[in-house]
Biotite code that builds the C-alpha atoms (Angstrom):
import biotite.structure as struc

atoms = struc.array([
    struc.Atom([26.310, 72.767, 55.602], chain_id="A", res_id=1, res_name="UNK", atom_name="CA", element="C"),
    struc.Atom([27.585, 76.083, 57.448], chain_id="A", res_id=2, res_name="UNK", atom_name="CA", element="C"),
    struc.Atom([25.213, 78.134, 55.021], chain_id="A", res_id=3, res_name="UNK", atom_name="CA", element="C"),
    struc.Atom([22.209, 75.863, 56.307], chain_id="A", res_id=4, res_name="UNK", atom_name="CA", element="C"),
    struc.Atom([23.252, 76.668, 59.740], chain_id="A", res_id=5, res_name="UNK", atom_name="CA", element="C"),
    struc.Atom([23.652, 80.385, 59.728], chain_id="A", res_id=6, res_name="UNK", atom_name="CA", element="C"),
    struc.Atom([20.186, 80.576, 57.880], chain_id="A", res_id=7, res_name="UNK", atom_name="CA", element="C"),
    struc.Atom([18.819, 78.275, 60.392], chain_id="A", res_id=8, res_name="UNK", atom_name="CA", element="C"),
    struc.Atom([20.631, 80.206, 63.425], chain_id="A", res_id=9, res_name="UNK", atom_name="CA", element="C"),
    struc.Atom([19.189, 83.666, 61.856], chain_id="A", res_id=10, res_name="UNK", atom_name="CA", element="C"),
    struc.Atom([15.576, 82.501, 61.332], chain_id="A", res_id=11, res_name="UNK", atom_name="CA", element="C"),
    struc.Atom([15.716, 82.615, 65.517], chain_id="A", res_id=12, res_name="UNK", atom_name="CA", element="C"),
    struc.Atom([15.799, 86.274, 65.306], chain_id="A", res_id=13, res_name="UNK", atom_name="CA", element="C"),
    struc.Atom([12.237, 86.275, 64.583], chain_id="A", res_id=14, res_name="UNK", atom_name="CA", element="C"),
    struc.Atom([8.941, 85.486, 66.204], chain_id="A", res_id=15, res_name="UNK", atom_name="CA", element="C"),
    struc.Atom([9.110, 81.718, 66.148], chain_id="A", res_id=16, res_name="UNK", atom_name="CA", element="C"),
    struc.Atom([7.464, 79.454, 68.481], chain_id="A", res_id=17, res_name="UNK", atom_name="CA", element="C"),
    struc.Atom([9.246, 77.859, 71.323], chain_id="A", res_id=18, res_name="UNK", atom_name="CA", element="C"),
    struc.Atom([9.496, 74.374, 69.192], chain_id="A", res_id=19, res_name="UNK", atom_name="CA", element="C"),
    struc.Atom([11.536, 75.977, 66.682], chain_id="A", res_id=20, res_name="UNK", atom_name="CA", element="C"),
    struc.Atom([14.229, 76.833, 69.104], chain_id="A", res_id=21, res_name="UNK", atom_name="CA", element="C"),
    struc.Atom([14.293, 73.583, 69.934], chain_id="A", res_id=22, res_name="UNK", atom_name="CA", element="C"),
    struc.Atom([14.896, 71.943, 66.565], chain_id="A", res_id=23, res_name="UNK", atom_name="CA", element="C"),
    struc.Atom([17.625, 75.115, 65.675], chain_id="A", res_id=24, res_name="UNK", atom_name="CA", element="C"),
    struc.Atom([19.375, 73.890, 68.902], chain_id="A", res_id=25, res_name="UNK", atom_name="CA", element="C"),
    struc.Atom([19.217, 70.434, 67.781], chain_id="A", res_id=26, res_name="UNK", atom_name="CA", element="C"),
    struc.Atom([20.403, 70.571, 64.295], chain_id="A", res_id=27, res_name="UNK", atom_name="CA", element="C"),
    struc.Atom([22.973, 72.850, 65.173], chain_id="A", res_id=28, res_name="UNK", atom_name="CA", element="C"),
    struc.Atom([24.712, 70.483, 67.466], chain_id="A", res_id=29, res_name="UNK", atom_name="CA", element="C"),
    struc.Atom([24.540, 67.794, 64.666], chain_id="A", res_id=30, res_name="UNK", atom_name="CA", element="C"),
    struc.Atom([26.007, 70.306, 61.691], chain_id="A", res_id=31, res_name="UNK", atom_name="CA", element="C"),
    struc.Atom([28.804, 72.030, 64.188], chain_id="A", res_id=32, res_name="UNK", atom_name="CA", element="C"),
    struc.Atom([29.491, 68.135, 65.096], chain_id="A", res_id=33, res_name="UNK", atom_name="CA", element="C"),
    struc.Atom([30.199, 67.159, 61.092], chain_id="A", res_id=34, res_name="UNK", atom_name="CA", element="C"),
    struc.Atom([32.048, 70.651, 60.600], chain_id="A", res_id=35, res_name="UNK", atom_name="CA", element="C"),
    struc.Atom([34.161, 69.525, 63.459], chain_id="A", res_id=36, res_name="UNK", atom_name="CA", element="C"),
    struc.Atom([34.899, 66.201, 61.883], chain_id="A", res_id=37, res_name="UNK", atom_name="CA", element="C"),
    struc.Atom([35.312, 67.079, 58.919], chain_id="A", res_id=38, res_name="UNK", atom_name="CA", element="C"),
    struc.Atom([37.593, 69.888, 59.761], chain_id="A", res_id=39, res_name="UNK", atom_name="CA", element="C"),
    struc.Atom([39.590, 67.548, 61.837], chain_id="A", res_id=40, res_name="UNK", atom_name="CA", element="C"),
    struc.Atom([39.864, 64.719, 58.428], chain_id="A", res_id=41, res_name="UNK", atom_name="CA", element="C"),
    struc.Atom([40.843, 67.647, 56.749], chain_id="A", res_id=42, res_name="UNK", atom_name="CA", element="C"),
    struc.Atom([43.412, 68.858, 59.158], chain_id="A", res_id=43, res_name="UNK", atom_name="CA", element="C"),
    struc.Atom([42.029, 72.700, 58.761], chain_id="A", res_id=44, res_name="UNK", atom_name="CA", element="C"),
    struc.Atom([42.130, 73.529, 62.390], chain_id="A", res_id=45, res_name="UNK", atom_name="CA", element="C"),
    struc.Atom([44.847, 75.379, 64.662], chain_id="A", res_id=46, res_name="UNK", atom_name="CA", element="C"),
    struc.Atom([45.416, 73.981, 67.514], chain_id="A", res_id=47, res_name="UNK", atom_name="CA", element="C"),
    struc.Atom([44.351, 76.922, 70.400], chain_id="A", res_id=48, res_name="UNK", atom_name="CA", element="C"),
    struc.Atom([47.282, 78.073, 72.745], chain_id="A", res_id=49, res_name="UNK", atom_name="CA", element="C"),
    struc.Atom([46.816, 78.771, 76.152], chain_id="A", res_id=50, res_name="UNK", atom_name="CA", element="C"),
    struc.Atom([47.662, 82.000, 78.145], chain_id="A", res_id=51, res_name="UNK", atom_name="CA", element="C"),
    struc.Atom([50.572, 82.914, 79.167], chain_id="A", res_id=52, res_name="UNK", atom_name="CA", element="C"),
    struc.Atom([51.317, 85.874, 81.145], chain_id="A", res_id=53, res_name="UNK", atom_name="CA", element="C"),
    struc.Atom([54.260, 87.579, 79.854], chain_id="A", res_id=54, res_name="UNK", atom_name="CA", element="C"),
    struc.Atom([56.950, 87.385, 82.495], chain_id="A", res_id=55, res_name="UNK", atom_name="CA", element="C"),
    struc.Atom([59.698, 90.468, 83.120], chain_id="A", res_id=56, res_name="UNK", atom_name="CA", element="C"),
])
């Protein structure tokens, strides 16, 4: 899935009519949505940690 969506993602480097961008933008929210999910089923994420300013 994440090899369809880089090829897809680097096709919009070149001269493509404005539909294309539309269907790239499309499919990418539906393949980043099942890599989420299935990222999250497999427990591969780290949680993110917010700043903190160290304190002296």
């Amino acid at each position: 899935m994440d090899s369809i969506l880089s090829i897809l993602l680097l096709l919009c480097l070149a001269d493509m009519p404005c539909g294309y961008f539309q269907f790239a933008r499309f499919i990418s929210l539906i393949g980043f949505a099942v890599l989420a999910y299935q990222a999250n089923e497999q427990k591969k994420y780290k949680p993110i940690r917010s700043f903190r300013p160290y304190r002296f």
